[in-house]
Every structure is written in C-alpha cells, then in structure tokens.
N, C-alpha and C positions, 0 to 999 in steps of 0.2 A: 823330441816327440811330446806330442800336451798329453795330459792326462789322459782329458775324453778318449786319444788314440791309445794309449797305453791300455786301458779298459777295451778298446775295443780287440786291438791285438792279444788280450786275454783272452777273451769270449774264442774267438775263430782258432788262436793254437792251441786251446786247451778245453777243447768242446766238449771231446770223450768225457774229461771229467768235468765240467759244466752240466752235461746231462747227464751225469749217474746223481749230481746232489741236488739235481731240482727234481725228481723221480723219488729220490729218498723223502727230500721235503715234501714233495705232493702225499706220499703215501703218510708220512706221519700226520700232516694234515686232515687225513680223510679218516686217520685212526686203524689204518690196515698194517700190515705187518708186510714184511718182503717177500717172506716164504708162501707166502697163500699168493701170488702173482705166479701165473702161468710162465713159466721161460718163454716160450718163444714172445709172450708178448709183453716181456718184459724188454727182453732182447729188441724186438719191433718198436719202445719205445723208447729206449737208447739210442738206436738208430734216427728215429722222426728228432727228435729233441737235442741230439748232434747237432743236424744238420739246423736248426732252429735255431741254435745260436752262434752259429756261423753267420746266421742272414740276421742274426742282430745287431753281431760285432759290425757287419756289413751297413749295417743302417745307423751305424753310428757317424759312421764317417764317409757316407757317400748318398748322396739326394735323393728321395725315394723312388724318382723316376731310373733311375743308373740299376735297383734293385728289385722293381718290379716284377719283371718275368722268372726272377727264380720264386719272390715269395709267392707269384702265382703257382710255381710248378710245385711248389713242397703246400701250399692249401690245396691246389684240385686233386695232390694224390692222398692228401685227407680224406675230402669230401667222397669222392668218389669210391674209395675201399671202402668206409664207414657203408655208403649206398651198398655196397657190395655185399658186404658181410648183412644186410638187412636192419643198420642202427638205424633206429629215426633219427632225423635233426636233430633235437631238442637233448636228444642224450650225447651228441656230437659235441654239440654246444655248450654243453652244460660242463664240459673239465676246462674250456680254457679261463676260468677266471682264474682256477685255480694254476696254471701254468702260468699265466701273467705273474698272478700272486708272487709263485716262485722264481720267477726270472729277475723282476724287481728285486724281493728279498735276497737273491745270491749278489745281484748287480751292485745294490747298496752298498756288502759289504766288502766286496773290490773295491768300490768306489770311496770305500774310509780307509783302503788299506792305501790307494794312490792319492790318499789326499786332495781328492778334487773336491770344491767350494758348493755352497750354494748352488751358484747358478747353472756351476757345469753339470751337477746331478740333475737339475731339473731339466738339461737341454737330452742328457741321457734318458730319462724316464719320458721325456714325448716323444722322443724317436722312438723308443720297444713300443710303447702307447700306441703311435701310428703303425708300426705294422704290425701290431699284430691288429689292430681294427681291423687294415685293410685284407689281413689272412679273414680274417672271420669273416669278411664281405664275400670273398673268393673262395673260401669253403663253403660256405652257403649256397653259389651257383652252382660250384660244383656237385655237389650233393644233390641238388634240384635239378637238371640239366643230365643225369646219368639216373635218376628215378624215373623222369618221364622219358628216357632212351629205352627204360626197360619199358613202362607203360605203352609207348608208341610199338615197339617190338611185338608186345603181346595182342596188343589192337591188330596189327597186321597179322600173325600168325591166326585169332581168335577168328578174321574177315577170310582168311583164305580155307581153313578150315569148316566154316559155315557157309560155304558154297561149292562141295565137289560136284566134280562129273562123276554119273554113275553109269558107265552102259550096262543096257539090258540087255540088247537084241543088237543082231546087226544092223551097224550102219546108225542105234535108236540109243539115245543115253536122255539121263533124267537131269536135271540142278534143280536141286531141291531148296529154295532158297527161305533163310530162316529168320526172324526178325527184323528189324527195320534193313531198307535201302537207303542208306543216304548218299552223299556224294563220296566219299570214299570208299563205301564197300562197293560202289556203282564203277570206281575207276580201277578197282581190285579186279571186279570181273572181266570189266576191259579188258587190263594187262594181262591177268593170269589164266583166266577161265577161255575169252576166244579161242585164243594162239591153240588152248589144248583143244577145243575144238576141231580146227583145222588141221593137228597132228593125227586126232582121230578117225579123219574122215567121213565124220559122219553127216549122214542125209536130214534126219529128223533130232532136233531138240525141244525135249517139253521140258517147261518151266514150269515145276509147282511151288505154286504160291500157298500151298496151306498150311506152312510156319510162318505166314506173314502176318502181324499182328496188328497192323494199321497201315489204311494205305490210303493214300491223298495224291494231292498233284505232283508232289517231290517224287514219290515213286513210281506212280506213273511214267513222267516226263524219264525218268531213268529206265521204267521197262521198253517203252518206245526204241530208247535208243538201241538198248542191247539188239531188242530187235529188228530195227532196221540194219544196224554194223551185220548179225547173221546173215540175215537177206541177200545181201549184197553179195556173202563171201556162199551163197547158193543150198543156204542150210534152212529147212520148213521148219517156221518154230512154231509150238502151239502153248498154253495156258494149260496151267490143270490147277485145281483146288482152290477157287473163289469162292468161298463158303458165303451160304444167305446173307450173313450181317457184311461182310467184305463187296458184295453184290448193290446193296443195298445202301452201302457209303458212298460207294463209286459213283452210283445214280445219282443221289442228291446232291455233289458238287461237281457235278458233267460231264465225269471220265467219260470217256467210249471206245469199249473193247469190242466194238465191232467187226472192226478190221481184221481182227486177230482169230485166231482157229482156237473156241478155251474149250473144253470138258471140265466136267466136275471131279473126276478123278482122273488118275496115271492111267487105271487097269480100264476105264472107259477109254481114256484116248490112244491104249494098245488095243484095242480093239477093234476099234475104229479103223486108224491108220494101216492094221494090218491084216485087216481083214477076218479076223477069226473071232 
C-alpha cells in the first residue's frame, strides 16, 4: 500500500476521530470553548465532518468524477438545512476556510507520521483542495435552489390567496382582484380560481378591480381572457371598481371595455343584476 493510500485509509477508518479533532481545532481556533457548543449541534457536526472525511480519504485515491455524487449529496444536505434553519449564505460560507484549515493541518500531521515526500503531500492537499471547492460550488446551489423553492412557494400561496371567490348571493360571488395581473397570477386564476367556479355553480361573477393599481394592455389582454374562458363555461361576468384615473389610463392607450357589463361598484352592480 503507498503512503497517499495509507493516509487515505486513515481518514475513512478512523473518521469518528478525524472529526472530533478537527471540531476541537476549529473551536480553539475561533477562541471558543467546547462547553458553550450546544450538544446537539455539536453532535450534528460530528456527524457532517465524519462523513467529510470519508469523502476525503475517498478523494484521495479515486478520480473526482467516481466521487462526485456523494460530495454532492453531503453539500446539498449542507446548503439546504443551513436554508432551512434561515442561515444566509455568507455565514454558510464563512466556516469552511476554517474546515479546510483543519483538515489540511490534521492531514499534514498523518502525512509526517507516514512519511510521505514532498510531492505526495502536495498531490494530497489538491485533491481536499478540489473537493472541497467543488462542495462549496454545490453548497451554494443548494442553498440558492431551496431559497427560491421557498420564494416561489410563497409567490404561489401569496397569488392564490389574492384572488378568492367570495359568494354573496345565490348563484352571485365576488374575485376581488388585488395588485398587478401578470402572466402568472393570470394562469393561477386559470387553474385555481375557474374550476371553483364551476364547482360552485354560479350564474353571475363580478370582478372588482378596485385593488388594481395599474392597468395596461398586459392586463387587459389577461382580463379578456378570463373573461371569455367564463363565457364559454355560461357564467355572466361583469366589472366593478374602475376608478376615474384606472378609466382614464385605459382610454389613453385604447383599451375597450365596452363589451363588457362594468359598474362602479359591487353594491351598484348587486343592484342592478338583481333587481332591488
């Protein structure tokens, strides 16, 4: 067995303790004490830092492509808890030097106890070198990639929430619809909003627009549709809340709600439609 393996078969069968003295080192490093470290997340990072130099010993003596997918599976379960727990990147980021730090300085001194040369330490310290780069490329997606999972979750929740149906009356419900339409809250109401709709059975839908804060041909071209898809499935839909200055946009770049059945309010166009 050559050295470099001898080193590496260190790292993988005696990992347990490989991570408790690079945890030690970090910690005297940063000037903290052991007792002021929470257990479980000490224990949590016994656990991560095991498993860390295993995929080192790993990468000593196997081509980074043969180890890829684990050092991805131990950075995205970084990145992604860190996301979890609410860390920013930058405080994610900010201990692996100091992990490098120690992995090298433990490596070193294996590496003086096995007597390997010059050059075989130096082929050691670019392989930790390289993966742990490529951990930090791969913690980084991960962490970016499960931020905007929650972002995009909350977008959909925030689009479906900002457009209920509300019935009034029989057969008569309200969508009160609140800030911009773009093409995504427009394909929300599609999927979500129709369908109930047509569970509800209802005759008449009025769409107020008087939480809409700007409206142009993008939302236009999207109120159209909704209201033709109604149309179709035999529901009367009217307009309500086109406030003077929303009136007054609409004219100067050529909308035409003429077509369309509007009032100025809800309690006008219950009046109207129902007669009282």
């Amino acid at each position: 067995m050559s050295p470099i393996q001898d080193v590496a078969s260190h790292l993988i069968q005696e990992k347990e303790h490989v991570s408790e003295r690079v945890i030690l080192d970090i910690i005297a490093k940063l000037s903290l004490r052991l007792e002021d470290i929470e257990e479980h997340a000490y224990l949590e990072s016994r656990s991560r830092f095991s498993n860390l130099a295993e995929l080192m010993g790993k990468a000593l003596v196997h081509e980074p492509g043969e180890i890829f997918a684990e050092v991805e599976r131990w950075s995205r379960n970084l990145g992604e808890q860190a996301a979890q727990n609410g860390e920013p990147l930058d405080q994610t980021l900010a201990v692996i030097p100091n992990i490098r730090a120690a992995f090298l300085r433990y490596v070193g001194r294996i590496s003086q106890e096995n007597a390997l040369n010059f050059d075989e330490y130096m082929v050691i310290q670019e392989r930790i070198n390289h993966t742990l780069d490529i951990s930090i490329n791969e913690t980084i997606k991960a962490h970016d990639q499960y931020k905007q999972k929650l972002i995009e979750l909350a977008r959909i929740e925030a689009a479906e929430l900002s457009a209920p149906i509300v019935p009034i009356l029989h057969k008569i419900a309200v969508l009160p619809l609140i800030g911009t339409i773009d093409t995504f809250r427009a394909e929300q109401i599609h999927n979500k909003v129709i369908p109930q709709i047509a569970e509800l059975d209802l005759n008449i839908l009025i769409i107020d627009l008087s939480g809409i804060q700007v409206i142009d041909t993008l939302t236009t071209d999207h109120l159209f549709r909704i209201y033709n898809v109604l149309r179709l499935i035999g529901v009367h839909v009217v307009l309500t809340g086109i406030r003077p200055e929303l009136a007054q946009t609409a004219i100067g770049i050529g909308l035409d709600f003429s077509s369309i059945e509007t009032y100025l309010t809800v309690q006008q166009a219950l009046s109207r439609l129902t007669g009282k």
